[in-house]
Structure formats: structure tokens, C-alpha cells
C-alpha positions as CSV (number, residue, x, y, z in Angstrom):
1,X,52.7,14.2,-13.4
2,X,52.4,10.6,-13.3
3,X,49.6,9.2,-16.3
4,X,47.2,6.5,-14.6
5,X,46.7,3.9,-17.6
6,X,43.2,3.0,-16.0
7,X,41.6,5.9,-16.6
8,X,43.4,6.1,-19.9
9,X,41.6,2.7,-20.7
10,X,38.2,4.4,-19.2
11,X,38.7,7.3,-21.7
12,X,39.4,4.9,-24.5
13,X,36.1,2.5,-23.6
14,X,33.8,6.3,-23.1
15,X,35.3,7.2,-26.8
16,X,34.4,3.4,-28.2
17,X,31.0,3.3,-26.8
18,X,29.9,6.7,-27.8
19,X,31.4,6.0,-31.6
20,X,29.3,2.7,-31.1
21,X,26.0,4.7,-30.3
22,X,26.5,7.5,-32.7
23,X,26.7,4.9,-35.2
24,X,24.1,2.8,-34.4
25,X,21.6,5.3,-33.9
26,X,22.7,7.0,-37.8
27,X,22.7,3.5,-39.2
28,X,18.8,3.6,-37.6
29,X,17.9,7.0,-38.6
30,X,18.9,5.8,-42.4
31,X,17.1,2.7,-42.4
32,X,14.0,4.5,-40.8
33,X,14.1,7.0,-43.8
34,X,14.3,4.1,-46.3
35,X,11.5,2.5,-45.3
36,X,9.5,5.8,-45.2
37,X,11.0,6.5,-49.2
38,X,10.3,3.0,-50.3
39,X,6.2,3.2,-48.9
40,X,5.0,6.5,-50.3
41,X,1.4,5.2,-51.1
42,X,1.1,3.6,-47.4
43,X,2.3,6.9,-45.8
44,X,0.0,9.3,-48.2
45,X,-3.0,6.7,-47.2
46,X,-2.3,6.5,-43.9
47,X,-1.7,9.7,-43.5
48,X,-5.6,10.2,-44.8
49,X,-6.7,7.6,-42.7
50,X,-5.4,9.6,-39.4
51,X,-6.5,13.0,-40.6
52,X,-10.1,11.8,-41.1
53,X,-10.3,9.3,-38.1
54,X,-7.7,10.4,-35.6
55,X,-6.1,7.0,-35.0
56,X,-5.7,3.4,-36.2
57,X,-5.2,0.1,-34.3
58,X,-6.2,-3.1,-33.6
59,X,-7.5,-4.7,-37.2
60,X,-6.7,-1.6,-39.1
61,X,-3.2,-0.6,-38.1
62,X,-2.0,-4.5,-39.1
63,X,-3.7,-4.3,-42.6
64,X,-1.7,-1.0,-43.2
65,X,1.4,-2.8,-41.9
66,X,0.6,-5.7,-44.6
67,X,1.0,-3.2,-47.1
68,X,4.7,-1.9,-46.1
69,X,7.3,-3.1,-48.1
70,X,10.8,-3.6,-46.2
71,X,13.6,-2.4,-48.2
72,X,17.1,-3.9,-48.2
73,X,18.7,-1.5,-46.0
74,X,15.8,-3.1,-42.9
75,X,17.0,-6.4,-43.9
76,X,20.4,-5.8,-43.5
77,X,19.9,-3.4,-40.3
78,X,17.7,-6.1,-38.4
79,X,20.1,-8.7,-39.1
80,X,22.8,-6.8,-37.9
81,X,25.0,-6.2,-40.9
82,X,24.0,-2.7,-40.6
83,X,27.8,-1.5,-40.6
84,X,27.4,-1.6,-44.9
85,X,25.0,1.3,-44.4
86,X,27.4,3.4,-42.4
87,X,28.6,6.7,-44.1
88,X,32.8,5.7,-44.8
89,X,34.1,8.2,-42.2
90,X,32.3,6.2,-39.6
91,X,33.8,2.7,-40.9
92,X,36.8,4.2,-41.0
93,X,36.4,5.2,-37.2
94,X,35.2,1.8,-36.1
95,X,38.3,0.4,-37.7
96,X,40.3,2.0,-35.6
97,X,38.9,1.3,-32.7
98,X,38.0,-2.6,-33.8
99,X,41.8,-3.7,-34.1
């Protein structure tokens, strides 16, 4: 049986890009929860805000936004250094597949 070293490569580039993703969208799902921990009093008060009135925008929803503090792990996500956040199994995956 004769291996085709194309579709090897395809195989290899499916595996990258899915590690890629998988990472990318954990590294997200972290930050998200960080910002969530590091704004209890804007979460609990907007919370109130929606249960009494049903929806915020306009005016409102960017005075809420003021109030949001933006951990470190945002920063680092937004500016793409977001691979510091990653769990070591997944660094140690990328590694792999980096070199």
C-alpha cells in the first residue's frame, strides 16, 4: 500500500488547525471568566438593572461598560500573547507542532 505524503501533510495541517482553535477558543473562555471574576459589583448591578428593566443600551449600557475593569489576562489575550494563559499540556502541544 503505497502512503500519499499529501494527504499525510493534509492530516498534519487538519491536526494543527484544530489544536489552534481548541486553543484559542479555551484561552477565550478563560479570559471571558476573568473578566466576569474581576467585576462582581458591575455583574450583580447589572444584573438588577435587567431584571427590573428588561434591557440596557444606548447611554446606559456604555456607563456600565465604564465601570468594567479589564484584568490582565484581557490585556494579554487582546494583544495576542494569550499563549501565557494556556493550560501547559496545550503549550506543550503547540510546541510540537510550532517546530
Amino acid at each position: 500500500m503505497k502512503i500519499d505524503p499529501e494527504r499525510n501533510l493534509q492530516g498534519h495541517l487538519v491536526d494543527l488547525v484544530q489544536g489552534e482553535v481548541k486553543a484559542l477558543l479555551q484561552s477565550a473562555h478563560e479570559v471571558a471568566l476573568s473578566v466576569v471574576r474581576a467585576n462582581p459589583t458591575v455583574l450583580e448591578g447589572l444584573g438588577a438593572h435587567l431584571e427590573e428593566n428588561e434591557k440596557v443600551e444606548g447611554e446606559e449600557l456604555q456607563k456600565w461598560l465604564k465601570l468594567v475593569v479589564a484584568p490582565k489576562e484581557l490585556i494579554i489575550f487582546v494583544e495576542g500573547k494569550q499563549e501565557s494563559l494556556l493550560p501547559e499540556s496545550i503549550r506543550e502541544y503547540k510546541l510540537v507542532f510550532d517546530n
